[in-house]
C-alpha positions, 0 to 999 in steps of 0.5 A: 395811060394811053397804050396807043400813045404816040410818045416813047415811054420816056416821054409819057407823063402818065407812065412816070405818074403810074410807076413812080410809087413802085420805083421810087417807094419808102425803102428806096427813100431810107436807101438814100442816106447810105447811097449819097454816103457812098457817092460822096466816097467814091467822088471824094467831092469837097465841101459845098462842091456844086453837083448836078443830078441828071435824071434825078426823078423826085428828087431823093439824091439832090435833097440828101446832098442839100442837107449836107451842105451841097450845091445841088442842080436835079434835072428831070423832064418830069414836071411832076416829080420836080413839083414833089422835090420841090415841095419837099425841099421847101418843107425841110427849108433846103435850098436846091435848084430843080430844072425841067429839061432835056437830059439829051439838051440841059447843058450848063458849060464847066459850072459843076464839080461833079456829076451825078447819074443814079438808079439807070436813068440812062440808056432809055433811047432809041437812038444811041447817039441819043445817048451820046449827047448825053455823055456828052452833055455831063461831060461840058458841065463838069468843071476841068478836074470835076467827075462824074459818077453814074450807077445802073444795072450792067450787062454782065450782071444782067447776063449772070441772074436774067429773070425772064418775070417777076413780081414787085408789092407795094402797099397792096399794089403788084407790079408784074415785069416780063423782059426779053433780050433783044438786038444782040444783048444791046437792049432789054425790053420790058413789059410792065403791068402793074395790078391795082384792084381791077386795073390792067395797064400795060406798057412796053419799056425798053432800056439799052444795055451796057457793058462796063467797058462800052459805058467807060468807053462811051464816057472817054469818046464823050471828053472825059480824061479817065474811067473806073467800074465799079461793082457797087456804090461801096466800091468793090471790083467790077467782077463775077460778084458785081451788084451793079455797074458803076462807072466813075469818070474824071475830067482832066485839067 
């Protein structure tokens, strides 16, 4: 990876190509079954409901939705995740849409019953109207009457178990994570550096922080009827013992 790049980290193929085997490893594969178990809970979807994954990386949330008979759209701007969906989907005969783009331009106007954004694949702009359109953007391509459910690390939550570093293993390969708090708790940045036999890569990672009340705000500013935080996927209190922030919004009829 170029340090030097011009691009934002977002941006980068060779950041997603360097730490996709970190964050998207075996344990986080047989997660998913019981992930899209919860999901289907707490969205209460149909069967055959058209979904749409924003964000959706190599593809683990749209291909177990697939399997189960769902009417699934993934979006990533990753060309190279997309191409290990679809390899994958093909292998296994599922059929399921996967679309290059833009989260902050794919819109496809009222042609889903729900949508989905997992694993903080949210926040990653600079600019927070970035992050507007965003919403805004689920928030047209949810039919009147559809969801949306995202999930991510949420400020509190952060706030409560801060670790300044620490180390993830992965096959033999270690990742280093060093965070700071910046801009009055609006954003954490992150130094990853992950260590594979002599080599020394560097990048600089920098997600905005949510609240649960700033994320269900956001959501109801971008024309959602309604917002539920949640402290799981399993549903529990957004509370002191919340794992994660999920946020289930409705759109009205």
């Amino acid at each position: 990876m170029e340090t030097g790049s011009k691009k934002p980290w977002y941006e980068n193929d060779a950041f997603w190509a360097t730490f996709g085997p970190f964050m998207f490893n075996d344990k986080r594969w047989q997660a998913t079954p019981g992930e899209v178990d919860q999901v289907l809970a707490l969205l209460n979807l149909n069967p055959g409901a058209a979904v749409l994954d924003v964000g959706c990386g190599p593809g683990r949330h749209v291909l177990e939705l697939a399997r189960r008979g769902y009417r699934v759209t993934g979006v990533d701007r990753t060309g190279a995740y997309l191409d290990q969906a679809r390899t994958k989907a093909a292998a296994e005969n599922q059929t399921a849409e996967f679309v290059q783009a833009d989260m902050r331009e794919f819109r496809r106007p009222e042609a889903f019953d729900a949508v989905i954004n997992m694993f903080t694949a949210f926040g990653y702009f600079d600019d927070p109207e970035d992050d507007r359109r965003v919403a805004r953007n689920m928030a047209a391509s949810v039919k009147p009457g559809g969801k949306l459910l995202m999930e991510m690390h949420g400020k509190e939550i952060l706030a409560r178990r801060f670790f300044p570093r620490d180390w993830t293993e992965e096959n033999g390969d270690y990742l280093l994570e060093n965070r700071r708090i910046t801009c009055d708790w609006s954003r954490c940045d992150n130094t990853w550096t992950p260590f594979r036999g002599t080599e020394r890569i560097v990048c600089d990672v920098s997600t905005r922080l949510y609240s649960a009340v700033e994320l269900k705000d956001l959501m109801i500013d971008a024309g959602f009827t309604s917002a539920t935080a949640y402290g799981d996927l399993a549903g529990a209190p957004y509370d002191v013992d919340a794992k994660r922030l999920v946020v289930v919004a409705c759109k009205g009829n």
